[in-house]
TORVEXPA-897974 format. One record per residue (C-alpha): residue number from 1; residue in one letter; y, x, z. Coordinates in steps of 0.2 Angstrom, whole numbers, plus 5000, padded with zeros to 4 digits. Example, Ala and Ser with C-alpha at 12.3 -4.5 7.8 and 13.67 -1.06 7.14 Angstrom:
n;res;v;u;w
1;A;4978;5062;5039
2;S;4995;5068;5036
***
This chain:
n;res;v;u;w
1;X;4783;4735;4829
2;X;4797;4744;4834
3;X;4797;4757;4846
4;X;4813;4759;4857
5;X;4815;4777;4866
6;X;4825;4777;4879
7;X;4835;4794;4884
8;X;4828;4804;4896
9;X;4844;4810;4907
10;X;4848;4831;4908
11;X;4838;4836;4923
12;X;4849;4849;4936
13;X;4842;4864;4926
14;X;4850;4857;4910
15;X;4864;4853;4919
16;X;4868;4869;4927
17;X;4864;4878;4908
18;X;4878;4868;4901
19;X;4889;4871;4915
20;X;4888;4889;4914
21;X;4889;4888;4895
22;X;4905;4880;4896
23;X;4910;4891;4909
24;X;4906;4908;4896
25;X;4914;4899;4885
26;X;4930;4898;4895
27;X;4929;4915;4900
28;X;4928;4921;4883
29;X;4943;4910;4879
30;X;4953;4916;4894
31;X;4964;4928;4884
32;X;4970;4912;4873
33;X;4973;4901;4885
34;X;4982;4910;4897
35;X;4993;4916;4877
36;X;4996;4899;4875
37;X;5002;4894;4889
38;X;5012;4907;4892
39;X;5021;4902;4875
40;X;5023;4887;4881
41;X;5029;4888;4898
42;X;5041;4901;4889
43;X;5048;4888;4879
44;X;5051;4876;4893
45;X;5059;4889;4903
46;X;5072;4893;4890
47;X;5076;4873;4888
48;X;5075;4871;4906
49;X;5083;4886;4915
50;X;5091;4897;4902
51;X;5093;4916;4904
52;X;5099;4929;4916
53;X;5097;4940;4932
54;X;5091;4935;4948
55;X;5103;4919;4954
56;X;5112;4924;4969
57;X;5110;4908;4976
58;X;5091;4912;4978
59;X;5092;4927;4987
60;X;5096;4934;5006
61;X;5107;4947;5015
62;X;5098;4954;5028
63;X;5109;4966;5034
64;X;5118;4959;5046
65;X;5101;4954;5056
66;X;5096;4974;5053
67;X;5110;4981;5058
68;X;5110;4971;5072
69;X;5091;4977;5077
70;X;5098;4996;5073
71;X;5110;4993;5086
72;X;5100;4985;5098
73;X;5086;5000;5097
74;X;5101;5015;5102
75;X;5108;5005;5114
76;X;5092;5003;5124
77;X;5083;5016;5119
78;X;5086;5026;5136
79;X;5082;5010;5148
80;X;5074;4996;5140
81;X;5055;4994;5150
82;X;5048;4994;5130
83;X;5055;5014;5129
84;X;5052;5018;5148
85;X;5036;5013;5150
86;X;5027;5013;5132
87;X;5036;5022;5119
88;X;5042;5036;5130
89;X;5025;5042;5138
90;X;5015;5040;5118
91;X;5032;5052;5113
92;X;5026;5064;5130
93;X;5009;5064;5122
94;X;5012;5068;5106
95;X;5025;5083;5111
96;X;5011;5090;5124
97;X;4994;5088;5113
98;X;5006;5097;5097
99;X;5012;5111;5110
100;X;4994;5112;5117
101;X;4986;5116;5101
102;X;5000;5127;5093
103;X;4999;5137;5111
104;X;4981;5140;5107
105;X;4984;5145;5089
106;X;4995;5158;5097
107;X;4984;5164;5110
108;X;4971;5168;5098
109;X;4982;5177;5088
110;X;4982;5180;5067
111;X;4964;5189;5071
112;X;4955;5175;5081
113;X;4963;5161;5071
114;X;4958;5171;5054
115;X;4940;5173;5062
116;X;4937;5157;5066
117;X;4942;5149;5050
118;X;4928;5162;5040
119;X;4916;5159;5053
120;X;4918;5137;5053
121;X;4916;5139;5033
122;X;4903;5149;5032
123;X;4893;5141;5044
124;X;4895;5126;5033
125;X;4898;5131;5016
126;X;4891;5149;5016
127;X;4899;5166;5010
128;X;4910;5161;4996
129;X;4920;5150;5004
130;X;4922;5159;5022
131;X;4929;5173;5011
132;X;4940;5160;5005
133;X;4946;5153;5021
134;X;4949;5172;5026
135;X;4960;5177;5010
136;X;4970;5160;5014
137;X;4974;5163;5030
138;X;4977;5183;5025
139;X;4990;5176;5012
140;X;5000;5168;5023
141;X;5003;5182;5032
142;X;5006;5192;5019
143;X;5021;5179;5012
144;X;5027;5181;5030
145;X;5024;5164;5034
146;X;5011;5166;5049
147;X;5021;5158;5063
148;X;5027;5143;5052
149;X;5008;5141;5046
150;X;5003;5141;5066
151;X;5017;5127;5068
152;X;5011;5114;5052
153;X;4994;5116;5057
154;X;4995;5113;5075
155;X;5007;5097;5069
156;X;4993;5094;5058
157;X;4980;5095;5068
158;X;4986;5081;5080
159;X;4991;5071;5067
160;X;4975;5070;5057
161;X;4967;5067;5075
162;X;4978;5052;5077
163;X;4977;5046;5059
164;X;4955;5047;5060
165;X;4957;5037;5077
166;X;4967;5026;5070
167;X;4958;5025;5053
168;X;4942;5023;5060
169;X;4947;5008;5073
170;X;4953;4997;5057
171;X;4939;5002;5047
172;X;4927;4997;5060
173;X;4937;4981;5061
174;X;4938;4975;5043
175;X;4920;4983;5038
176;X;4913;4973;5051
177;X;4922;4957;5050
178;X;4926;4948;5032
179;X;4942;4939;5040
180;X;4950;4955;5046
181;X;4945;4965;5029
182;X;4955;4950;5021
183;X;4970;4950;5034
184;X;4972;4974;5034
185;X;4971;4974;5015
186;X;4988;4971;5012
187;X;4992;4979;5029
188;X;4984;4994;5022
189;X;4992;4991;5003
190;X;5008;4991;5014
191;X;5003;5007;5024
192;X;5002;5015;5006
193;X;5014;5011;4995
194;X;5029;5008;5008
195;X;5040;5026;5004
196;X;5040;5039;5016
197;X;5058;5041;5016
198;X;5059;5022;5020
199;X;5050;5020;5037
200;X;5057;5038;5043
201;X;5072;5027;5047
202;X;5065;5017;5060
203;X;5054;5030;5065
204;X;5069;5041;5070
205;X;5078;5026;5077
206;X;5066;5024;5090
207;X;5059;5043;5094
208;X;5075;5051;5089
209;X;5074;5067;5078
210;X;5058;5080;5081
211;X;5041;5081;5083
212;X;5035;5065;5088
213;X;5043;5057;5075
214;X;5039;5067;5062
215;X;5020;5064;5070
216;X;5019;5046;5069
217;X;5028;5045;5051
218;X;5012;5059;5045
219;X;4998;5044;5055
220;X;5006;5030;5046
221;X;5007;5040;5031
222;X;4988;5047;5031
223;X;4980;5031;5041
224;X;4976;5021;5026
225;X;4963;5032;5017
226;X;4952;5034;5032
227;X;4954;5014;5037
228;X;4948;5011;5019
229;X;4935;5023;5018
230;X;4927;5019;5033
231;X;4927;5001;5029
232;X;4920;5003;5014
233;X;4903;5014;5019
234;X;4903;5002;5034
235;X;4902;4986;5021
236;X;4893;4996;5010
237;X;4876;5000;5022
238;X;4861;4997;5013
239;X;4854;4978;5018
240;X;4837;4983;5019
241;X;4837;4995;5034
242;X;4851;4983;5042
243;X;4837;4969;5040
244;X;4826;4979;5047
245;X;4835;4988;5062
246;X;4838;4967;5068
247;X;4820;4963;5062
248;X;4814;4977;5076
249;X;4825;4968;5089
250;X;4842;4980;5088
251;X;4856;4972;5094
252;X;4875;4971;5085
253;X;4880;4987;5095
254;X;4863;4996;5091
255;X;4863;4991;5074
256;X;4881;5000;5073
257;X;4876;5016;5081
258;X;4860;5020;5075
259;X;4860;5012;5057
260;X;4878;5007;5049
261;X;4890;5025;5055
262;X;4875;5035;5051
263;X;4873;5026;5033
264;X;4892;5028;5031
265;X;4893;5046;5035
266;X;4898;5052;5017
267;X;4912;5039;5017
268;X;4919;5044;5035
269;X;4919;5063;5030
270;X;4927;5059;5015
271;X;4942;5049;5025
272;X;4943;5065;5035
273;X;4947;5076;5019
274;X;4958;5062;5014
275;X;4969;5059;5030
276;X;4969;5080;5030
277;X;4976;5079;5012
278;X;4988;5066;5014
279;X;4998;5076;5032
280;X;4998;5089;5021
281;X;5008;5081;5008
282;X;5020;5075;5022
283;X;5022;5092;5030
284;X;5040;5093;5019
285;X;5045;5076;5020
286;X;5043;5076;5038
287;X;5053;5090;5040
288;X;5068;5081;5037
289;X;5065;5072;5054
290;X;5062;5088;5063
291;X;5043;5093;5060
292;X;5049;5112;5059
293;X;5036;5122;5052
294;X;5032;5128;5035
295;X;5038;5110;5027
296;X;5056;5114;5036
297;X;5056;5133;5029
298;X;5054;5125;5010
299;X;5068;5110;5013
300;X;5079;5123;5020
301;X;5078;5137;5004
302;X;5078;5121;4993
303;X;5095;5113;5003
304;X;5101;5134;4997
305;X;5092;5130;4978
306;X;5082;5146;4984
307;X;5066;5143;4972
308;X;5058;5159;4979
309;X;5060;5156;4999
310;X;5052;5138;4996
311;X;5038;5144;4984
312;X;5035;5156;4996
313;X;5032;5142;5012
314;X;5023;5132;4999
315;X;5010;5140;4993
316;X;5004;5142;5013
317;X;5003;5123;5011
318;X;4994;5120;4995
319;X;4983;5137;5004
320;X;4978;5127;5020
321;X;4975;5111;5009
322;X;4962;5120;4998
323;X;4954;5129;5012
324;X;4952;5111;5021
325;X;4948;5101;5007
326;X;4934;5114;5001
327;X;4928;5114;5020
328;X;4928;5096;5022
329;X;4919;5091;5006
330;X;4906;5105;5010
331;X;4902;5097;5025
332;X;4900;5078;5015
333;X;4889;5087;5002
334;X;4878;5094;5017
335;X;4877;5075;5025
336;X;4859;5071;5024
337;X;4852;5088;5019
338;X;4837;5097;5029
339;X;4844;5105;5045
340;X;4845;5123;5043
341;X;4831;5132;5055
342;X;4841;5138;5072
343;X;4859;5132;5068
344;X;4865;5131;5086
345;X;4860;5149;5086
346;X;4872;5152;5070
347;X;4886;5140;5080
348;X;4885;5150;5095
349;X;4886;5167;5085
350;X;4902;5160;5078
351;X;4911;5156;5093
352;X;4907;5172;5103
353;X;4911;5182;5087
354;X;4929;5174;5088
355;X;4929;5174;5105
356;X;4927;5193;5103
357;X;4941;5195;5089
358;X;4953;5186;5098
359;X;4949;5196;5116
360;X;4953;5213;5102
361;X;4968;5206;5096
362;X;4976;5202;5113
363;X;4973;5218;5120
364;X;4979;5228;5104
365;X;4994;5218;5105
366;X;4996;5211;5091
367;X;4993;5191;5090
368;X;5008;5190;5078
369;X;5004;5194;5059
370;X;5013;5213;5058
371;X;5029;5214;5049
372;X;5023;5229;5040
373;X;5009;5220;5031
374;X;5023;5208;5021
375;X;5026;5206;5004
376;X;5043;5198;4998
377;X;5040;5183;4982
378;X;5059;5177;4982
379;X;5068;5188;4973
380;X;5053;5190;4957
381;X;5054;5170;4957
382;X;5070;5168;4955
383;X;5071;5178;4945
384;X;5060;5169;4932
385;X;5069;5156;4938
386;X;5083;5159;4931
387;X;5076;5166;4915
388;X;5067;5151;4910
389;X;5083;5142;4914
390;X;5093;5154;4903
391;X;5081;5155;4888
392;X;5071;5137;4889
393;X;5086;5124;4894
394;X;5094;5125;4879
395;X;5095;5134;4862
396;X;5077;5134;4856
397;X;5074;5136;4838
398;X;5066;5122;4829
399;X;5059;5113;4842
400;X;5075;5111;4852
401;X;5078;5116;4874
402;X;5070;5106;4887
403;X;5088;5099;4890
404;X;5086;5092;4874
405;X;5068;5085;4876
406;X;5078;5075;4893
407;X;5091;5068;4883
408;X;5080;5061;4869
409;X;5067;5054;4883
410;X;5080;5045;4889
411;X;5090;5038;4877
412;X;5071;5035;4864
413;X;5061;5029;4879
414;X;5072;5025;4897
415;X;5088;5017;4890
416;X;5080;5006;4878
417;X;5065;5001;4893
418;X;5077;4997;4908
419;X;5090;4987;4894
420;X;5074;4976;4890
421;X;5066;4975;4906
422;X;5085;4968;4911
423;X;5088;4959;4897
424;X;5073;4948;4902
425;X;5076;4932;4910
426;X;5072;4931;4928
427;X;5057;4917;4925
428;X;5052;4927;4908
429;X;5050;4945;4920
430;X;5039;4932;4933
431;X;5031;4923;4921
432;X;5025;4938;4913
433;X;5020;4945;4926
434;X;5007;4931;4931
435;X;5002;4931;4914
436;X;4994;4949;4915
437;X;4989;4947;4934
438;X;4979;4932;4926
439;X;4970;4942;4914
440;X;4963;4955;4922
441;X;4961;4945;4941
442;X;4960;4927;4947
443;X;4973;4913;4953
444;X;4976;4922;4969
445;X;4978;4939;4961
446;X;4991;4930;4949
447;X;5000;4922;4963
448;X;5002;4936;4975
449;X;5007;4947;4959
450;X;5023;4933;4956
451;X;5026;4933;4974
452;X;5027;4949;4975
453;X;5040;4949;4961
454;X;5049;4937;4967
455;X;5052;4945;4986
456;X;5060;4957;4978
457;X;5073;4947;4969
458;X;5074;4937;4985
459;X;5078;4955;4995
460;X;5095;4954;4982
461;X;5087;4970;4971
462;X;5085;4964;4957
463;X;5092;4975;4944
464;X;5087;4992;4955
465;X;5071;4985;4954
466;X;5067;4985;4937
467;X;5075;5003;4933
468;X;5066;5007;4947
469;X;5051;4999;4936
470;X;5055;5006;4920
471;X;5052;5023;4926
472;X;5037;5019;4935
473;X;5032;5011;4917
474;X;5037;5028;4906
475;X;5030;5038;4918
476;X;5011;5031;4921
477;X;5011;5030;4900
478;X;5014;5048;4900
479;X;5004;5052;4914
480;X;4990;5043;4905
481;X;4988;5049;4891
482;X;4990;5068;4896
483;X;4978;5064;4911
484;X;4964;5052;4901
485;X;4964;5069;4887
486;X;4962;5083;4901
487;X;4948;5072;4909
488;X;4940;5068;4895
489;X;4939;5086;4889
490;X;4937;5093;4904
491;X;4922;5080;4906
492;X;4917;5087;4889
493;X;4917;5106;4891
494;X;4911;5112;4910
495;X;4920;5128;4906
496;X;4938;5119;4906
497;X;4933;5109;4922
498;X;4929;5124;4933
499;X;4948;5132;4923
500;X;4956;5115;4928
501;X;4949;5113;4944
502;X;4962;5125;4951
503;X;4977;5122;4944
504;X;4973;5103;4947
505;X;4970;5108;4965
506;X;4989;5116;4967
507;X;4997;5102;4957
508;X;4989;5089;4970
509;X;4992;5100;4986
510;X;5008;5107;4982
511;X;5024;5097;4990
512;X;5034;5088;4979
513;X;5050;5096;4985
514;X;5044;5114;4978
515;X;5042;5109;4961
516;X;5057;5098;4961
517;X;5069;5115;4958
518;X;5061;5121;4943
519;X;5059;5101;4934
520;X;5076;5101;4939
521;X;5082;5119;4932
522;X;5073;5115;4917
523;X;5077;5096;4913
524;X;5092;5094;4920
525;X;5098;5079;4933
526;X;5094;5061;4928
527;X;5081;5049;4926
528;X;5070;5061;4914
529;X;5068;5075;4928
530;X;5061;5061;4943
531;X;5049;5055;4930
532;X;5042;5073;4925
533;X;5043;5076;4944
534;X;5029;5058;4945
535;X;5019;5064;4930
536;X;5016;5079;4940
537;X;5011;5072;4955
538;X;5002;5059;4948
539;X;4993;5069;4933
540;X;4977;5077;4945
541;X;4970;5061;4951
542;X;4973;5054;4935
543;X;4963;5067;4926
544;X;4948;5071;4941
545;X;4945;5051;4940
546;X;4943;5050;4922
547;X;4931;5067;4921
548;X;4923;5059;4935
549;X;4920;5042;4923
550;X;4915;5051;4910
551;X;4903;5062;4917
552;X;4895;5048;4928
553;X;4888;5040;4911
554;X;4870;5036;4908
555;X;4863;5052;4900
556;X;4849;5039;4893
557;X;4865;5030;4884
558;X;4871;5045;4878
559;X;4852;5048;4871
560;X;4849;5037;4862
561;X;4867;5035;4854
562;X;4863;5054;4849
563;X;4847;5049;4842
564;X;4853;5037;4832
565;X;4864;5049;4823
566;X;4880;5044;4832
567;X;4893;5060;4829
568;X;4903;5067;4847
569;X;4917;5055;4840
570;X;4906;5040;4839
571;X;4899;5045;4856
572;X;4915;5046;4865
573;X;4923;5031;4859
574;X;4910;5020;4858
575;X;4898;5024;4873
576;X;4908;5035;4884
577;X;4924;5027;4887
578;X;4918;5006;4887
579;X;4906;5013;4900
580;X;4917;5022;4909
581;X;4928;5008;4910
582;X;4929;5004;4928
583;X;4933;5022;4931
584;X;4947;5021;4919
585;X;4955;5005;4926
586;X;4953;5015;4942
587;X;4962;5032;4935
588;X;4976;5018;4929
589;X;4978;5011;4948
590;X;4980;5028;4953
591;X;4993;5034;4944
592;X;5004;5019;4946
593;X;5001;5021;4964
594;X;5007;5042;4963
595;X;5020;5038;4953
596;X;5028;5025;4963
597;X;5027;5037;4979
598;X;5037;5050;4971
599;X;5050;5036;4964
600;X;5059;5040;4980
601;X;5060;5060;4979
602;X;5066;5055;4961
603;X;5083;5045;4969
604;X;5087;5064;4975
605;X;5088;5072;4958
606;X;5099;5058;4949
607;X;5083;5045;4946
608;X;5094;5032;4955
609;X;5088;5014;4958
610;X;5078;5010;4971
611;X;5072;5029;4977
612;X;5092;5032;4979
613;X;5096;5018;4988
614;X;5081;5022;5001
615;X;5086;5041;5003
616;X;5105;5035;5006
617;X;5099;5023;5019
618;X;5090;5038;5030
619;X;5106;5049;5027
620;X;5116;5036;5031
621;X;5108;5031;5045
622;X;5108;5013;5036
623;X;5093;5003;5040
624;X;5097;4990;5032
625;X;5100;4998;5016
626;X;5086;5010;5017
627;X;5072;4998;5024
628;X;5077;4984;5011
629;X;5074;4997;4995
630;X;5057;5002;5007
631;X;5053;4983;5004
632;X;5056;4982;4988
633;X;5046;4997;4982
634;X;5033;4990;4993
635;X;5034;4974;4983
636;X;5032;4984;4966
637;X;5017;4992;4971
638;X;5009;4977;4977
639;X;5014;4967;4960
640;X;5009;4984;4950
641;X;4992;4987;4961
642;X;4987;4967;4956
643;X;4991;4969;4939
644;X;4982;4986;4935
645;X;4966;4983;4948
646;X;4955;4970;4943
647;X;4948;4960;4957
648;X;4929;4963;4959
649;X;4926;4943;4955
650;X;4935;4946;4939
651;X;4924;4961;4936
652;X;4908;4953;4938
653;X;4912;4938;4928
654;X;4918;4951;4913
655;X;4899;4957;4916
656;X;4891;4944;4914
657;X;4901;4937;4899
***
C-alpha cells in the first residue's frame, strides 16, 4: 500500500520568516548590488552619452528674471502697499525694540549691567560662573570695547528674541504634525546651509543698509536650531505619560501645556543656547549690512589688515558667547532638579542688588566704562603678527615655511582633486552620487541627493561647483582626522578634555573674519588659506561630537571587553569606535556642514568658485549673480548632508541586519 503525503502549504508565520530572510539577505547584499549596477550603468552612459561638463542646452539663465525682480524692489520700495503697510512697520519694530534695549544697557551703565550678569549666573550656576560673567564683562572694558559690546548685545538680544519666536512656532508645527515635519525639513536644510553672504542681498534690497536688516539676516541665520530642537523634544515626549495625560481626559491643548513643552524642556533650552551661539557668529557678517557694534569694529581693522584692532573687538565676542553658553547650559543641566528652598527670595535679592548698583553708578556719573581703566592689545599683536610672518612664512629649516606647506597642499591635494572631480563626466559625477546616497540612505535619499546635484548644473554652475566641492572634500578629510584624534583622546584622558574645552570653546565662538588675517598672513592667498580657515571653524564640533560618542559607550561593554584581556588598542578600535558609530556619522554631517558655511568667507582670500562668485554678487549689488551661487551652495549642502546622514530607516534596517 502506498501512502501518498500531500504538502502541507507554508502558513503566514513561515511566510513572513522567509520574507524577512530574503529581505536580510538583500540588505546584506546591498553594498554589491548597488556596485554592480553602478558598473553597469557606467558602461551604458559612456556608450550612450559620452563624456563632458554639464550641456549648456540643459541649463537656465536666470538673470534676466532676477534682475528684473532687483529692479522692481528699489523702484517701489518707497510706495508699494507691500513696503507701506507690512515691511515698513516690522523695519519700525525692529529699529525701536534694538534702541529700547541698547537705551537700557546704557542707562544701567557698566556697573549695573556688570552686576546683573554676576547676579543672573550665580543665581543659576553658583559662584564660579558669576565670577565668570563678571571678569567678561570687566574685559571688555578693559579692551575699550564697552560701548560696541552694549550695541552687539542689544542687536543680539532682539535677534535671539525674534529667532526663539520664530524657532519655537516651526518647531511646534512640525513636532506636532508629521506632514509639516516633512514639508520644514528642507525649509530648515535651506535656512542652514544657504550662505550668509548670499541672502544679505536681498535682505538689503528690501530693508536698505542698517539695523533691521542686519536683524532679520541673524533670525534667518539662528532660527533653524531652535525650530529643530523644539521639534525634536516635542516628537520625542515620552508616550507613556502622553497616553496617560489623554487617558485622564486632557484635551490636545492640555496635553501640549502640561505634558509635551514641559517633557521638552531640555531640548527648548538647548535651542536657546544654540540661536544665542549662532547671532553671535553673525555679529561680523552682519556688520557689513550695517549692524555697527563690535562686529563693525573687527571688519573695519580687518578692511586696514589691523590684526590687533580686530583681535581686540573679537575677543569681546567669543567673551559674551562663553558667558551665555555656560549660563544657558547651566540652566538645562538644572531643568528637572529639586527647587532650591526660598528662590524667589534669591531672585528678588538679585534685582534690588542691581537695582542698587546701577542707582550708584548714575549718580557717581559714570555709566561709561572709564577711559583710564584701558589696556591697549593692538600694537603687541601685531607685532607677533608680523613676526610669525617674518620667521614662519618662509625659510624654515628642514621642515620647510607655511608658504611652502600651501603650495604643496595644493598642487598634492586641490589641483589634482578639482582636475578629477572636472574630468568626470556629468552623468558619472550624478551617478556617483546616487550611488553613495543609496548606500547609506533609501530611494528617496538617493533621488533628492541627484536632484540636488543636478539643480546645480541646471543653475549654469557647473564647474564653480565642483572646485567649490573639492575644497569642501580636502577640508572635511583634514578636519576629520585632526577632529576624530582630539575627540577621541580627549574622550580618553579627562585631563585634555577640561585643557581643550577652552580653546575649543574660542575656535567655535570666535568670528571667522578674526582669524582669517593670521591663516592669511601665514598661508598666503589661495584655495589652501579658505580651507585652513573651514578646518578651523569646523574642527570643535567635530571633535566635542566624537568625545561625546565615545564617552556615551556602554561602561558594561567596555567591562567585559577589559575582562577578556582586550588591550586599550583593542578596546578602542573594536568596541569604542563601531559603538560610537552613530555619533561619528554624526561628527561627519557636521563638519561638512561648518565647512560649507565658511566656503563663502573663503571666496574673499582667493578660495574662488562658488564663495567668490556669492561675495561679488552682494558687492556688486548683483542678485542674480550672488543669489544663483547661494542656490548652488545650497544644493551642495543638501546633496552633501543626504550623502553623509544616514536616514533613520536606513539606520534601523543596519541594526537589525
Amino acid at each position: 500500500m502506498t501512502t501518498t503525503v500531500t504538502p502541507v502549504p507554508p502558513g503566514p508565520t513561515a511566510a513572513r520568516d522567509a520574507g524577512s530572510g530574503a529581505l536580510r539577505a538583500l540588505a546584506r547584499h546591498r553594498g554589491r548590488l548597488i556596485g554592480a549596477g553602478a558598473a553597469v550603468a557606467l558602461v551604458l552612459g559612456a556608450v550612450l552619452l559620452g563624456g563632458g561638463s554639464w550641456p549648456s542646452a540643459l541649463s537656465v539663465d536666470l538673470s534676466g528674471p532676477l534682475e528684473r525682480t532687483s529692479d522692481w524692489i528699489i523702484d517701489n520700495r518707497d510706495g508699494h502697499p507691500l513696503f507701506l503697510y507690512f515691511l515698513g512697520h516690522v523695519s519700525n519694530v525692529v529699529v525701536v525694540s534694538v534702541r529700547a534695549v541698547y537705551l537700557l544697557l546704557l542707562a544701567l551703565g557698566w556697573a549695573g549691567v556688570t552686576a546683573a550678569a554676576g547676579l543672573v549666573a550665580w543665581r543659576v550656576a553658583g559662584v564660579r560662573l558669576a565670577l565668570t560673567s563678571v571678569a567678561g564683562f570687566a574685559v571688555c572694558g578693559v579692551l575699550g570695547m564697552w560701548v560696541p559690546t552694549m550695541q552687539t548685545l542689544a542687536l543680539m538680544v532682539v535677534a535671539v528674541a525674534a529667532s526663539v519666536m520664530l524657532g519655537g512656532l516651526l518647531g511646534l508645527a512640525a513636532g506636532l504634525s508629521d506632514r509639516m515635519h516633512r514639508i520644514l525639513r528642507p525649509v530648515l536644510d535651506t535656512m542652514q546651509v544657504l550662505p550668509a553672504f548670499a541672502y544679505l542681498l536681498p535682505v538689503v534690497l528690501v530693508f536698505g543698509i542698517g539695523v533691521p536688516a542686519a536683524v532679520l539676516a541673524t533670525v534667518v541665520y539662528a532660527a533653524p536650531p531652535m525650530a529643530r530642537l523644539t521639534a525634536l523634544g516635542l516628537r520625542g515626549a515620552d508616550a507613556g505619560v502622553m497616553e496617560a495625560a489623554a487617558s485622564l481626559g486632557a484635551t490636545g491643548r492640555q496635553r501640549l501645556l502640561t505634558a509635551r513643552l514641559p517633557l521638552a524642556r531640555k531640548e527648548l533650552l538647548l535651542g536657546v543656547n544654540q540661536s544665542i551661539m549662532m547671532a553671535l557668529g553673525m555679529a561680523v557678517i552682519a556688520s557689513v549690512i550695517g549692524a555697527g557694534g563690535l562686529g563693525d569694529r573687527v571688519y573695519q581693522a580687518l578692511a586696514s589688515v589691523d590684526v590687533g584692532a580686530a583681535l581686540a573687538a573679537g575677543v569681546p565676542i567669543v567673551l559674551l558667547a562663553v558667558v551665555l553658553d555656560r549660563v544657558t547650559a547651566a540652566a538645562g543641566d538644572r531643568i528637572g532638579a529639586a527647587p532650591a528652598r526660598r528662590a524667589g527670595l534669591g531672585w528678588a535679592l538679585a534685582l534690588a542688588v542691581t537695582a542698587v548698583v546701577a542707582v550708584a553708578g548714575r549718580l557717581s556719573e559714570r555709566l561709561s566704562w572709564p577711559d583710564t581703566w584701558t589696556v591697549g592689545i593692538a600694537e603687541p599683536v601685531n607685532g607677533a603678527v608680523d613676526w610669525m610672518t617674518a620667521h614662519l612664512y618662509s625659510g624654515v629649516p628642514v621642515v620647510g615655511g607655511t608658504a611652502d606647506w600651501a603650495a604643496r597642499f595644493t598642487t598634492w591635494v586641490l589641483n589634482p582633486l578639482r582636475d578629477g572631480l572636472q574630468w568626470l563626466p556629468w552623468w558619472a559625477v550624478l551617478l556617483t552620487v546616487g550611488a553613495l546616497a543609496l548606500l547609506i540612505g533609501t530611494w528617496r535619499t538617493a533621488a533628492t541627493a541627484v536632484l540636488a546635484m543636478a539643480a546645480i548644473g541646471v543653475l549654469g554652475v557647473w564647474g564653480p561647483a565642483l572646485d567649490t566641492l573639492s575644497q569642501v572634500l580636502a577640508a572635511v578629510a583634514v578636519t576629520l582626522l585632526l577632529g576624530v584624534a582630539l575627540g577621541v583622546a580627549a574622550a580618553r584622558s579627562t585631563r585634555l578634555g577640561r585643557a581643550l574645552r577652552p580653546v575649543l570653546d574660542v575656535f567655535q565662538t570666535m568670528p571667522q573674519f578674526v582669524y582669517l588675517i593670521p591663516v592669511v598672513a601665514l598661508f598666503g592667498v589661495g584655495r589652501a588659506p579658505a580651507v585652513a580657515a573651514a578646518v578651523v571653524y569646523a574642527l570643535p564640533a567635530v571633535v566635542r561630537i566624537t568625545a561625546q560618542g565615545v564617552r556615551a559607550v556602554d561602561p558594561a561593554a567596555l567591562e567585559s571587553s577589559r575582562s577578556l584581556g582586550a588591550t586599550g588598542r583593542q578596546q578602542l578600535f573594536q568596541v569604542q569606535l563601531p559603538l560610537a558609530r552613530p555619533a561619528l556619522l554624526l561628527a561627519v554631517n557636521q563638519g561638512v556642514v561648518l565647512v560649507l558655511a565658511v566656503v563663502v568667507i573663503g571666496g574673499l582670500v582667493g578660495g574662488g568658485a562658488l564663495g567668490y562668485d556669492a561675495v561679488f554678487g552682494l558687492a556688486q549689488g548683483d542678485l542674480a549673480t550672488g543669489l544663483v551661487a547661494g542656490a548652488a551652495i545650497v544644493c551642495l549642502g543638501l546633496m552633501l548632508d543626504r550623502v553623509t546622514q544616514p536616514t533613520e530607516r536606513r539606520a534601523l534596517a543596519g541594526k537589525g541586519a
